[in-house]
N, C-alpha and C positions, 0 to 999 in steps of 0.2 A: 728431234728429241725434245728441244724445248717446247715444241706446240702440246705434243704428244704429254708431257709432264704437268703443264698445265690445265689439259684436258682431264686430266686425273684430279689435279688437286681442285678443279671447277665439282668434277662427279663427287668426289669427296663431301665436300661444303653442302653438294645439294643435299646429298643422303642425308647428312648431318640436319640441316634446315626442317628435309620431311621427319625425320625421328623426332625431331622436336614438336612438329606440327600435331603428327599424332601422338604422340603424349600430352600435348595441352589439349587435344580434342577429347580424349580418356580421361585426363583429370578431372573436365568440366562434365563430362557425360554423366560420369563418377559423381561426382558430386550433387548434378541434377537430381541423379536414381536415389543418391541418399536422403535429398531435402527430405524432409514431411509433409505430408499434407494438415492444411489448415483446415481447422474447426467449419469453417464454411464452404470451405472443397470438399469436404466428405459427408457433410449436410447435403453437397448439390447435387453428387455423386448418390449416393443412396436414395434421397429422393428422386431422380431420374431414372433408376433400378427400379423402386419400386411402385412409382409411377406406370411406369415401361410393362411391367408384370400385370399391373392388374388391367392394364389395357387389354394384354396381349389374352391374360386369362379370361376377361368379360367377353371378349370376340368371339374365344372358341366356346364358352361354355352356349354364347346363343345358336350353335351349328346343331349340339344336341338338345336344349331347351326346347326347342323352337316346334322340330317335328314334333319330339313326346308329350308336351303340355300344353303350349299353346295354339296348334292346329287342332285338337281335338276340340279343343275350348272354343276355339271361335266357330270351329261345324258345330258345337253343340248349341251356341247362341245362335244360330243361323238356323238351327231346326225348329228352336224354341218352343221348343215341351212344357208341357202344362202343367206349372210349379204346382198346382193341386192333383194328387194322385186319384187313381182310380182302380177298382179293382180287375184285376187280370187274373184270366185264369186259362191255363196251360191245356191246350187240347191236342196238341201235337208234335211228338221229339223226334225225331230223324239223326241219326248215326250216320254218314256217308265215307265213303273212301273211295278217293280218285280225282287227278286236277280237274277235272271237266265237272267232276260233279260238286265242288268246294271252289266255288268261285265269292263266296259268304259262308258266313260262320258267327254264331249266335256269343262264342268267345272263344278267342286261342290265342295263346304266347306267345308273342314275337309278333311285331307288324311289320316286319321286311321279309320272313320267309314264304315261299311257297306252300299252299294250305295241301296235303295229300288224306288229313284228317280232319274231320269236322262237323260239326253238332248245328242242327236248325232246329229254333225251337219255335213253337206258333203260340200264340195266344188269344187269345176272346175279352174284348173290353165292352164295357159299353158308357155312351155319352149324353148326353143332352141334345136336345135336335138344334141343328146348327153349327156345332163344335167337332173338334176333330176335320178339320179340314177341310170347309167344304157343304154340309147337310148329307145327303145321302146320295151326295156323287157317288159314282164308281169308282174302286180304284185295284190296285195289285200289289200284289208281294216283293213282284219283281223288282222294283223301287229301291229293295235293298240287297237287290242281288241276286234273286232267286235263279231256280238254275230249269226255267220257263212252265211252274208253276203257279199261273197267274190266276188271282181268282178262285183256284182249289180250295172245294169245305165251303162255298157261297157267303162266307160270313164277309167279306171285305167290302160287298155295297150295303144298302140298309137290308141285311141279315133281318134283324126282327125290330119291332118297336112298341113301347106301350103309348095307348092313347098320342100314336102321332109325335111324340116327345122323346126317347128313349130309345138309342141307337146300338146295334152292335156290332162291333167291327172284327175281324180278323187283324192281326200284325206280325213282324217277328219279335223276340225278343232277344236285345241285344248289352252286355255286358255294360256297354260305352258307344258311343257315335260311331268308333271307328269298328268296333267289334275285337277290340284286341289289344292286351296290356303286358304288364310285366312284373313278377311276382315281388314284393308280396301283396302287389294294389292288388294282382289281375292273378286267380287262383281258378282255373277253368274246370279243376275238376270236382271245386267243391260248389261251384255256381252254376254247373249241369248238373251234379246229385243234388240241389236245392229247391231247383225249379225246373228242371226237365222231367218232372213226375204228371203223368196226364191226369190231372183233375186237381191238380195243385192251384190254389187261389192265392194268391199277395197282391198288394199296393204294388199300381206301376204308373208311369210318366210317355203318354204319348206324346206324339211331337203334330202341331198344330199346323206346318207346312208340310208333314207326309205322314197322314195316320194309320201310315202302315208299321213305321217303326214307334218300340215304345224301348225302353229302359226301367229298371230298377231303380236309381236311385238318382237325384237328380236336385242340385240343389245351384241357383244362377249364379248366385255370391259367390259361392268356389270357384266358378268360371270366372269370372272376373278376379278373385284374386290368385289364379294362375295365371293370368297373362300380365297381371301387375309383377306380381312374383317373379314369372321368369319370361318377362322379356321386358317388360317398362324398365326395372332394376338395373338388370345389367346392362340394356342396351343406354338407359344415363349415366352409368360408371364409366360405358366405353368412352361415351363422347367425351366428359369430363375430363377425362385420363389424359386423352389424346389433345383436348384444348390443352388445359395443364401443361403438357409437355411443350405443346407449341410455343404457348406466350413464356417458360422458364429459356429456350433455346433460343428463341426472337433474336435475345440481343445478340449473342453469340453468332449469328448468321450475318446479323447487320454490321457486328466487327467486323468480321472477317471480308463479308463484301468490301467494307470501305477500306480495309486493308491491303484486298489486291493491286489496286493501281497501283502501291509502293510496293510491292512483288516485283515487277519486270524490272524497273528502275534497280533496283536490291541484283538481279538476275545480269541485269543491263550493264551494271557495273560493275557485278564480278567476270562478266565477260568482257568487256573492254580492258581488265586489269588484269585476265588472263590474254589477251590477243598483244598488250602491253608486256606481257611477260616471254610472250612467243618471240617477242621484237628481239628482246633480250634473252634467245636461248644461249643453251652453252656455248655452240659450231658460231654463232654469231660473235659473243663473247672470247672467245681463242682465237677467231679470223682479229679480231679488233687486236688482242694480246698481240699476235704474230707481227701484224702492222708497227704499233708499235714500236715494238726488240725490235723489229728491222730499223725502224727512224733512229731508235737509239743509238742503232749497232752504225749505221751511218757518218750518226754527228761524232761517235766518237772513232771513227776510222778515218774522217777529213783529216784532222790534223796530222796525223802520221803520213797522210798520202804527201801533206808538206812538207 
């Protein structure tokens, strides 16, 4: 009965001890959640937000920059058309429907979909003996895609010449490099009713590594500052961002490394002062009490046994 009472008032104490434990772990918790933050915790906080942000946004914006403006720009500098225009004039429009037959297209919306409609327009330029790619090589349409009409209308070798000097080539004509945009740059049906008229003459921009393609408008500067624009730009905001963020974090990483060795030590020794506590459970504690009352109950029953 007595083991058993004292075993209760052991359980007692404990409860009592944890209730208090978690109440000053609450109080402090409490207290923690209420501090404030300081004027340079919320400086370091927000700027890490919006550091974090403009990384995160430079990154994605170069996933779409990248096809739409700067792949065309750099195929355009790589065909490199001849900043001096020439006159072009339209000797052939073609309307097609069907995948096999629209494997090129002079301009159409959207450069990810499947082409099932599509406009080929032909032109007639003439050059300088020499120029345009070549002298009075041969060449073909196909170049840009044709759908194996190569050569058709004899204009694409030296077609005709005056006095020796004066070339006339056959091309397609195409909206952009790529042949394909997005409104309101790329308006397909008002730049097939502009120049898809056969005898229509305009200023046009052949390309001096395949003078089979020409363009309408064409100007290098812009290519160059579309790829400064949108990929030199953003692609040094990212890195910045990302350094930025490196070197404000640096130290915070290098604390906390130098902090772990005193981690386990911290772990070490609340395990040791729990295994310390195990020593001292309750059953060990009441075996010890039991001992005791017995030694007591002993010394004070000798003298009566006298």
């Amino acid at each position: 009965m007595r083991s058993a009472s004292s075993e209760l008032l052991l359980d007692t104490k404990q409860q009592q001890l944890r209730k208090k434990k978690l109440l000053e772990l609450a109080a402090a918790k409490n207290q923690k959640r209420g501090t404030p933050r300081t004027f340079r915790e919320k400086v370091w906080f927000y700027s890490t937000m919006s550091f974090a942000m403009i990384a995160v946004g430079s990154g994605s914006a170069l996933l779409f920059l990248v096809p739409l403006y700067v792949d065309p720009a750099v195929s355009t500098l790589l065909a490199d058309f001849d900043p001096e225009p020439v006159q072009c004039k339209t000797v052939r429009h073609e309307q097609l429907t069907g995948l096999y037959n629209c494997t090129w297209s002079s301009c159409r919306e959207g450069c990810t979909s499947d082409m099932y409609n599509c406009s080929h327009i032909y032109v007639v330029y003439k050059t300088a003996g020499g120029g345009g790619g070549g002298g009075d090589s041969g060449g073909d349409i196909g170049d840009a895609g044709d759908d194996g009409r190569r050569g058709r209308g004899g204009g694409t070798g030296a077609g005709g010449y005056d006095n020796g000097r004066i070339y006339e080539r056959e091309a397609v004509l195409l909206v952009n490099i790529k042949g394909c945009g997005y409104p309101p740059a790329v308006v397909c049906s008002n730049f097939t009713k502009a120049y898809g008229q056969v005898g229509f003459t305009f200023p046009c921009h052949y390309s001096r590594q395949n003078y089979t393609l020409t363009m309408v408008g064409y100007d290098k500067r812009q290519q160059y500052a579309d790829i400064v624009h949108f990929f030199a730009v953003p692609f040094t905001i990212c890195v910045i961002t990302s350094i930025v963020l490196c070197v404000m974090h640096c130290d915070c990483q290098s604390t906390a490394t130098a902090s772990r060795p005193s981690e386990p030590s911290r772990s070490s020794a609340g395990h040791s002062h729990t295994e310390g506590f195990s020593d001292h459970s309750i059953s060990t504690r009441v075996e010890r009490l039991d001992e005791a009352m017995m030694e007591q109950s002993r010394a004070l029953g000798e003298p009566s046994g006298l």
